[in-house]
C-alpha positions, -999 to +999 in steps of 0.1 A: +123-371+273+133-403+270+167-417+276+177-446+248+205-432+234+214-449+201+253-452+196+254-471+164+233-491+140+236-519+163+247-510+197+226-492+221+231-473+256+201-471+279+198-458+313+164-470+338+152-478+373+161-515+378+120-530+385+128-570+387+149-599+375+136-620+347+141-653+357+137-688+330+127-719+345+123-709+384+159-704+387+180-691+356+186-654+354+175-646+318+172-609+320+163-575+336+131-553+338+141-511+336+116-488+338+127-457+316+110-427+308+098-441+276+080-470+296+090-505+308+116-524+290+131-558+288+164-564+285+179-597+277+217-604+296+246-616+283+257-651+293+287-636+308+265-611+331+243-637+339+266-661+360+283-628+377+250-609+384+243-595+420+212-605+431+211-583+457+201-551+436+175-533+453+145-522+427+145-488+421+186-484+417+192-467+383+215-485+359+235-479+325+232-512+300+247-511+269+252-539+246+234-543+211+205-545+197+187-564+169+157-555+148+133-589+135+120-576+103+092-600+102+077-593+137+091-558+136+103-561+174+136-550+188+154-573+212+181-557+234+211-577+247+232-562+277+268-564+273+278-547+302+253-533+331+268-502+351+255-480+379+238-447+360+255-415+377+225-410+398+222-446+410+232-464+442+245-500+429+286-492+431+298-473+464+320-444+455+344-417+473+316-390+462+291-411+477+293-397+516+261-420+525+280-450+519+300-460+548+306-495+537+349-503+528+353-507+488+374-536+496+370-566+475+343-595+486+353-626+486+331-653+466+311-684+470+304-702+434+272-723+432+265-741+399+233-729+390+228-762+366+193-782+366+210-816+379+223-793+410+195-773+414+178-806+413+198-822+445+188-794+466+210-766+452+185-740+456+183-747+493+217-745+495+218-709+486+191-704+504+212-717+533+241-697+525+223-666+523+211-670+562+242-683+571+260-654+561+235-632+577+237-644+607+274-645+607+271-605+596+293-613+566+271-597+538+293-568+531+320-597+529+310-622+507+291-625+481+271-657+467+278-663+428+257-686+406+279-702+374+276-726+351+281-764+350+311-773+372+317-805+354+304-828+376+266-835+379+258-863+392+276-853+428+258-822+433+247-802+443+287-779+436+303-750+452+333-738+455+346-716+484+366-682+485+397-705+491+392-725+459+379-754+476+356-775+459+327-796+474+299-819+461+273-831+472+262-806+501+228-803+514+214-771+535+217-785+569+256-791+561+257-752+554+263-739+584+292-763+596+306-758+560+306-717+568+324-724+606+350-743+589+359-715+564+348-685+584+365-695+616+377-663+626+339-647+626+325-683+651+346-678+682+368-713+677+337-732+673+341-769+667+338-782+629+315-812+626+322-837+600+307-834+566+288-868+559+287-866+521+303-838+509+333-845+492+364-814+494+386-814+467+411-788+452+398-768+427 
């Protein structure tokens, strides 16, 4: 009773119990884990689904993937490749009206980008989200905003690189700058809270 549907010679629609991220080199989102009722199975993302991903899915939420797939004669293996990911009808990953157990506003969040590159990652990036994460925990502002990893923001060599809801760009920020960076564009949710200088982070328009 299994549930891969296949829509064309090379497109495919699948529906599964997320189980994990696959993740490439510590870091790099390379892929979901979906346990169907055929088994476990590996499907590959999308560049574009990649950089935009929530990381925040819980395991067990059921999801719709379709994209395409591809058949290696030689090994004899089929790789699938998600175009678009989609909560399944009897998943929990995209609040709706019909959903009465979700309280939460379907207002839009706003977004933090962090460049998810090796030179950034490599300047303390990783902390940085790490940082961000707490920060907006402890600031209640999860339903709020959302943290975003991208691609290479063009500048390397002053990373780690985010960029805020507002468009503002900075380089160079380390986790202990996090929270000081948060009261200055978060004001509103810190009680008029004084904003400490940022030693070398450098703001820019973005």
């Amino acid at each position: 009773m299994g549930v891969f549907h296949k829509a064309a010679a090379s497109d495919f629609c699948i529906e599964g119990r997320f189980i994990d991220f696959v993740i490439e080199d510590g870091y790099k989102l390379k892929g979901l884990l979906l346990g169907t009722y055929d088994g476990e199975c590996y499907v590959k993302l999308a560049k574009h689904l990649r950089f935009t991903f929530d990381w925040r899915l819980p395991p067990g939420t059921w999801l719709q993937v379709v994209g395409k797939v591809k058949h290696d004669a030689k090994s004899g293996k089929t790789k699938l490749k998600a175009e678009q990911v989609m909560a399944a009808k009897t998943g929990t990953l995209t609040p709706t009206p019909a959903q009465p157990t979700q309280t939460k506003p379907s207002k839009t969040k706003a977004t933090i980008l962090v460049c998810q590159k090796s030179d950034c990652m490599k300047r303390g990036g990783k902390a940085v989200c790490q940082a961000l994460e707490a920060a907006l925990s402890d600031r209640g502002l999860e339903d709020q905003v959302t943290i975003k990893g991208t691609g290479c923001m063009k500048n390397c060599k002053a990373g780690p690189n985010l960029v805020m809801p507002d468009k503002t760009r900075y380089s160079r920020i380390q986790a202990d700058q996090v929270p000081a960076l948060m009261n200055k564009h978060f004001a509103d949710s810190n009680r008029e809270q004084p904003q400490p200088q940022f030693v070398e982070a450098v703001a820019q328009a973005y």
